[in-house]
C-alpha positions in Angstrom: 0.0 0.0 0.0 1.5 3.2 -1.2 2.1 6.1 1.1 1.6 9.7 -0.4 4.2 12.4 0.1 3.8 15.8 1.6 4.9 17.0 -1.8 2.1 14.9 -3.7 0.8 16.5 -7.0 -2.5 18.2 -5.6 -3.9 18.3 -8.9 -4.3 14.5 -8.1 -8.2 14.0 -7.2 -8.7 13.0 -3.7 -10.8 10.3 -5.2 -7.8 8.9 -7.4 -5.0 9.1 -4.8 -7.1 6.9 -2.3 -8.6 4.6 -5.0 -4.9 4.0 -5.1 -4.7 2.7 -1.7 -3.7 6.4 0.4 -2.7 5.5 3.6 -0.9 8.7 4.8 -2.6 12.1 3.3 -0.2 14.2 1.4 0.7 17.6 2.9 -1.2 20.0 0.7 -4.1 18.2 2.9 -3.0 18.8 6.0 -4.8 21.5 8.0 -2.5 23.9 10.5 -3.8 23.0 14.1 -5.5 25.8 14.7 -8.1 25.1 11.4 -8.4 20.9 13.1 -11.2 19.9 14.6 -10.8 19.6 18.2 -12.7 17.4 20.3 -13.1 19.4 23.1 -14.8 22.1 21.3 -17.3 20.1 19.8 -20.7 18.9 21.2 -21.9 15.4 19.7 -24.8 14.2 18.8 -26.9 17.3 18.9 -30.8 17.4 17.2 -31.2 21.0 15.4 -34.4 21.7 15.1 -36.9 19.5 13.0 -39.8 20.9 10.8 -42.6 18.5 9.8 -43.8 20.4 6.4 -47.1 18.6 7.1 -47.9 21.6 9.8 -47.6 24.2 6.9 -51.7 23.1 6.3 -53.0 22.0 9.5 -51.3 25.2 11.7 -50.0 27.3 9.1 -49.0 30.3 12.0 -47.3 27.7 14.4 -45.3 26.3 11.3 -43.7 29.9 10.2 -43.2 30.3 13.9 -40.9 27.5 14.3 -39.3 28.3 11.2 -38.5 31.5 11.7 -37.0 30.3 15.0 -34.8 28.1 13.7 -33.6 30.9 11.5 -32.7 33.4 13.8 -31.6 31.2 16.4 -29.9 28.8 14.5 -29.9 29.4 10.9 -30.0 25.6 9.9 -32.4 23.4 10.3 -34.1 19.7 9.5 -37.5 19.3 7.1 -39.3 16.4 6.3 -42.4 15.6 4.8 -44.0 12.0 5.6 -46.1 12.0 2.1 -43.2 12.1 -0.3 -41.9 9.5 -1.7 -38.3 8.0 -0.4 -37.3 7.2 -3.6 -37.9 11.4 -4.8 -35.6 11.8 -1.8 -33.1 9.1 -2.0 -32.7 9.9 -6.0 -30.1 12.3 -5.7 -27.8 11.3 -3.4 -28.3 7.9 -6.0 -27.5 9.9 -8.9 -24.3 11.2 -7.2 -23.2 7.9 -6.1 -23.5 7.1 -10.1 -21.5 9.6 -11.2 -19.0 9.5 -8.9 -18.5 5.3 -9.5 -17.3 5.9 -13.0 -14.2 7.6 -15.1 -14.9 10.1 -17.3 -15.2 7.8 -20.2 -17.5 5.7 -18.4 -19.6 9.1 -16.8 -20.7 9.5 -20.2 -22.7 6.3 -21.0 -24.1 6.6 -17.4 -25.5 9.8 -18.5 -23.8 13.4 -18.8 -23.6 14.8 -22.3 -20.0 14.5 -23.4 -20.4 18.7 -23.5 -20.9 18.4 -19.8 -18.5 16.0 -18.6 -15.4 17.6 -19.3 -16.7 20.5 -17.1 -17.5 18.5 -14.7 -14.1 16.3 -14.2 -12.1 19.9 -14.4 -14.1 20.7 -11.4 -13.5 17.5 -9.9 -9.9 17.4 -10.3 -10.0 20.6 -8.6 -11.8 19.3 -5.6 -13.9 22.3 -4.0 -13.8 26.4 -3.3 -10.9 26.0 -0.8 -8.7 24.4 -3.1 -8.0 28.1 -3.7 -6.1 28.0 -0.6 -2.7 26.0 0.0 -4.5 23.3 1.8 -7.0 21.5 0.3 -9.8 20.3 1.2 -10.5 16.3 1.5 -13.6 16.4 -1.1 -14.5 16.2 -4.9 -17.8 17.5 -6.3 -19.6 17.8 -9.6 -21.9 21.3 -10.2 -24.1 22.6 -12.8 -27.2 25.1 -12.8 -30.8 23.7 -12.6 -30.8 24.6 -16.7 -27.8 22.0 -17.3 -30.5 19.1 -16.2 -30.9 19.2 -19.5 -27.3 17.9 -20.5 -28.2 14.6 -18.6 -29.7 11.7 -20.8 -32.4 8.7 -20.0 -33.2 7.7 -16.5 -30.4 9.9 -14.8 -32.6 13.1 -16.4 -35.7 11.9 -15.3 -34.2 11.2 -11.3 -32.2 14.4 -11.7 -35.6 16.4 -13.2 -38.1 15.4 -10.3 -35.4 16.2 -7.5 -35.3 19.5 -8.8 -38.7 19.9 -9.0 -39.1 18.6 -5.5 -36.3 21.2 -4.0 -37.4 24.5 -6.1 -41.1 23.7 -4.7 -39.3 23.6 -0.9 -37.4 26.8 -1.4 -40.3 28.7 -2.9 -42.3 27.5 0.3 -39.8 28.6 3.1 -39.0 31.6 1.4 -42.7 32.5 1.5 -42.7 31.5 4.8 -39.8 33.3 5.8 -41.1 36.4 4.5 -44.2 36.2 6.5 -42.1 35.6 9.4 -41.1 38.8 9.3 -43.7 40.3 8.6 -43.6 41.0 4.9 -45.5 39.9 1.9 -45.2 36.2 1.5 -43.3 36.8 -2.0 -41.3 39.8 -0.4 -37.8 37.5 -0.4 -38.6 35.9 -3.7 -38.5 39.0 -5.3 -35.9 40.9 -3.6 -33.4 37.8 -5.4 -34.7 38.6 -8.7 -34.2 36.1 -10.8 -32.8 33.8 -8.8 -30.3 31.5 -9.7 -30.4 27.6 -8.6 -27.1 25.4 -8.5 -27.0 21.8 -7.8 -23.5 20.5 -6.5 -22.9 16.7 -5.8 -20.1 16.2 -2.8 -17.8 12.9 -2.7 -16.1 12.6 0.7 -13.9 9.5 0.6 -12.1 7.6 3.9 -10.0 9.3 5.0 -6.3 7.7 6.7 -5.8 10.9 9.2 -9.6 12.3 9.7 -8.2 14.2 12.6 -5.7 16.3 10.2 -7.8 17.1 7.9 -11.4 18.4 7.0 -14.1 17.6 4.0 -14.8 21.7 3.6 -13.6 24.2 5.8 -15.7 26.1 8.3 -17.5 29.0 6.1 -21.3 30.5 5.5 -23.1 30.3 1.7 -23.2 33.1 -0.1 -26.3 32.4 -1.8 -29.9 32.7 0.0 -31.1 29.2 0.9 -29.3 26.4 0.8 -31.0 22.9 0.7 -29.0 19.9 1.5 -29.8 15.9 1.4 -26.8 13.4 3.1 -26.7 9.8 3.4 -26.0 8.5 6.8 -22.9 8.7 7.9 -23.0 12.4 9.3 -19.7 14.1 9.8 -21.8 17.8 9.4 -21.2 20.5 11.9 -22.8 24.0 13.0 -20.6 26.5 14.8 -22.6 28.9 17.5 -20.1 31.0 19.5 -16.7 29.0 20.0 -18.5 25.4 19.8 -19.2 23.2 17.0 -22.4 20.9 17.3 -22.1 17.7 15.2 -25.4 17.2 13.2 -27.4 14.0 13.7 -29.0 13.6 10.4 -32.4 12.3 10.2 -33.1 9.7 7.5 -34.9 11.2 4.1 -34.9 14.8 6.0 -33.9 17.5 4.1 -31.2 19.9 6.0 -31.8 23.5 5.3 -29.7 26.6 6.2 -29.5 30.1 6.0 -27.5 31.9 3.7 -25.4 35.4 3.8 -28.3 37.0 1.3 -30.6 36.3 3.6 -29.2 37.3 6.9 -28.3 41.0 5.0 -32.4 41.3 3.5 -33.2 40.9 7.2 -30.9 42.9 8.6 -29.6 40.5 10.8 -32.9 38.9 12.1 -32.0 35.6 10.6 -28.5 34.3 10.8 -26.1 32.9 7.9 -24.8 29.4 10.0 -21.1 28.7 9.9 -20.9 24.9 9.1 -18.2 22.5 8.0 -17.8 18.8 6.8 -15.4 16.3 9.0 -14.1 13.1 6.8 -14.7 9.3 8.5 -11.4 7.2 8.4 -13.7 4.1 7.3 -16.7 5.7 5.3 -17.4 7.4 2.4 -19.9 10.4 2.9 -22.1 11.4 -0.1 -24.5 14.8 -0.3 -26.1 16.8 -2.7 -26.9 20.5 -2.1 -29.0 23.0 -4.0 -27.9 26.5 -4.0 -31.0 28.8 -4.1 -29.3 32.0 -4.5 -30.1 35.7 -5.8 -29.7 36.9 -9.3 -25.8 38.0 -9.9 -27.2 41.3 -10.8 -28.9 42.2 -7.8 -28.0 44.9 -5.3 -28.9 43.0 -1.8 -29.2 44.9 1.1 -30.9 45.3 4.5 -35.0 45.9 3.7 -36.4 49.3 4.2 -38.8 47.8 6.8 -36.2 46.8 9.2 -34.4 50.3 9.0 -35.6 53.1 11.0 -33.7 55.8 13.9 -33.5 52.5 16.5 -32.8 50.3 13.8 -29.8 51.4 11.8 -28.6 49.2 8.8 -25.9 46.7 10.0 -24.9 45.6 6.6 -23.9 47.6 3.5 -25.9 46.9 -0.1 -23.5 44.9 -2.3 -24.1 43.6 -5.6 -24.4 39.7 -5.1 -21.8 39.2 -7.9 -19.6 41.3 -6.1 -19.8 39.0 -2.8 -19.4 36.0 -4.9 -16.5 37.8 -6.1 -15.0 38.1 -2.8 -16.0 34.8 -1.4 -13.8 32.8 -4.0 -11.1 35.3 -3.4 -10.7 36.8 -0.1 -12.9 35.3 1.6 -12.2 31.5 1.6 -13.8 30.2 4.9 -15.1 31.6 8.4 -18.5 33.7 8.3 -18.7 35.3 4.9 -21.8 37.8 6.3 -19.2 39.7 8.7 -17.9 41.0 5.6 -20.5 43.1 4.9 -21.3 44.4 8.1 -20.9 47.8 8.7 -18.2 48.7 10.9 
């Protein structure tokens, strides 16, 4: 079994170097101590809050009450929804499983457009946002807009097709909900993104030989608006709230929602962006599948004129959203992207 050198080509994919039997993670993996996870600042085991979307029709006031809740208290959150189908649930983190399986060669017959793939395996090969940084992260994912669904052939369209659907009618129904949370117009948020831009990214999180030097994604807020997520099993995701990290305990066919920057800014700090990060297992692979429901690139986002008066002074400046992205990839990197655009 090989062992891979500190000064191992990090162009590699993570995927490739332990396919090839990794048993010591290269240095351009390795996190400086204080970016580790350490035990004693992280609480196991811990239940965020859990939504049943069945209360949206029999208590529609009690179920943006606990939403909104979550949201300003934790800014992440479970949902789940007894009627749907598993299978509408379980597709994606299927479809990811499928595409991550095969080479590039193979990828194709399983279902991406040749016009696609090649996209997709230069993202891969460059594992995720912080490979921007000198350490990289222990991750590989695939990403494409909700339009690219399109690029996908045969039964991987259709599975990828209705898990869209099922996650753009779950954003348009918090967001309405959120809005009347705070009091607003239940299409209020909705329109203050414009028009709004969906992104679906599949995440790969292979074993991993030294879990405790390394991390799947570093600790860091989404830029977007509302972020949707679906995991298998094997957890490993964690909230930060003051100096503490809470590992996740995720609920089977739930749905794991969380705030975004965009959102925390419209509100003028009422609901809060969450800090969250991704640990690797030394025996598992972890698979997820996120949908990014973010703002239009052209939008100017800032704190809503109902929330500003003489008591209530805007904490965040307006920035255009592709301006943030902008920063994110670049300056930004990890940690709470919102505290960026607070006003000092």
């Amino acid at each position: 079994m090989p062992s891979f050198v500190a000064n191992a080509n990090e162009h590699t994919g993570v995927k490739a170097l332990m396919d090839n039997g990794l048993v010591t993670i290269p240095g351009c993996y390795i996190k400086p101590p204080s970016h580790r996870a350490v035990k004693h600042l992280i609480v196991p085991g811990v239940e965020i809050p859990v939504i049943d979307m069945a209360a949206l029709e029999s208590d529609r006031e009690e179920f943006v009450q606990t939403l909104c809740m979550a949201s300003s208290e934790w800014g992440i959150f479970q949902v789940f929804d007894r009627g749907e189908d598993e299978v509408l649930y379980g597709g994606g983190v299927c479809a990811s499983a499928v595409l991550y399986k095969y080479d590039t060669f193979s990828r194709d017959s399983y279902g991406v457009a040749r016009s696609l793939s090649a996209l997709l395996f230069k993202q891969r090969k460059g594992a995720s946002m912080a490979g921007k940084t000198s350490v990289l992260q222990v991750n590989e994912l695939d990403q494409f807009g909700f339009h690219e669904i399109a690029c996908f052939l045969g039964y991987c369209r259709r599975l990828a097709s209705s898990y869209v659907s099922s996650v753009k009618h779950l954003s348009q129904t918090l967001l309405s909900a959120l809005s009347e949370g705070l009091g607003l117009d239940s299409n209020c948020l909705a329109k203050s993104f414009g028009d709004s831009e969906m992104i679906l990214r599949s995440n790969y999180y292979p074993p991993c030989p030294n879990p405790d030097l390394a991390l799947g994604m570093n600790g860091h807020t989404d830029s977007g608006g509302l972020t949707i997520l679906f995991e298998d099993q094997v957890g490993g995701l964690q909230a930060r709230k003051g100096d503490l990290w809470y590992d996740l305990k995720p609920i089977k066919n739930a749905f794991i929602v969380n705030i975004a920057d965009q959102l925390e800014v419209l509100s003028n700090g009422k609901y809060k962006s969450i800090e969250h990060r991704v640990l690797v297992q030394p025996d598992q692979t972890r698979l997820s599948i996120v949908a990014f429901c973010n703002p239009s690139r052209d939008v100017v986002i800032g704190p809503l004129p109902e929330f500003i008066d003489e008591q209530n002074p805007p904490l965040y400046r307006s920035t255009l959203y592709e301006e943030h992205i902008t920063n994110v990839y670049t300056k930004y990197l990890d940690g709470k992207h919102s505290q960026k655009l607070q006003i000092n």
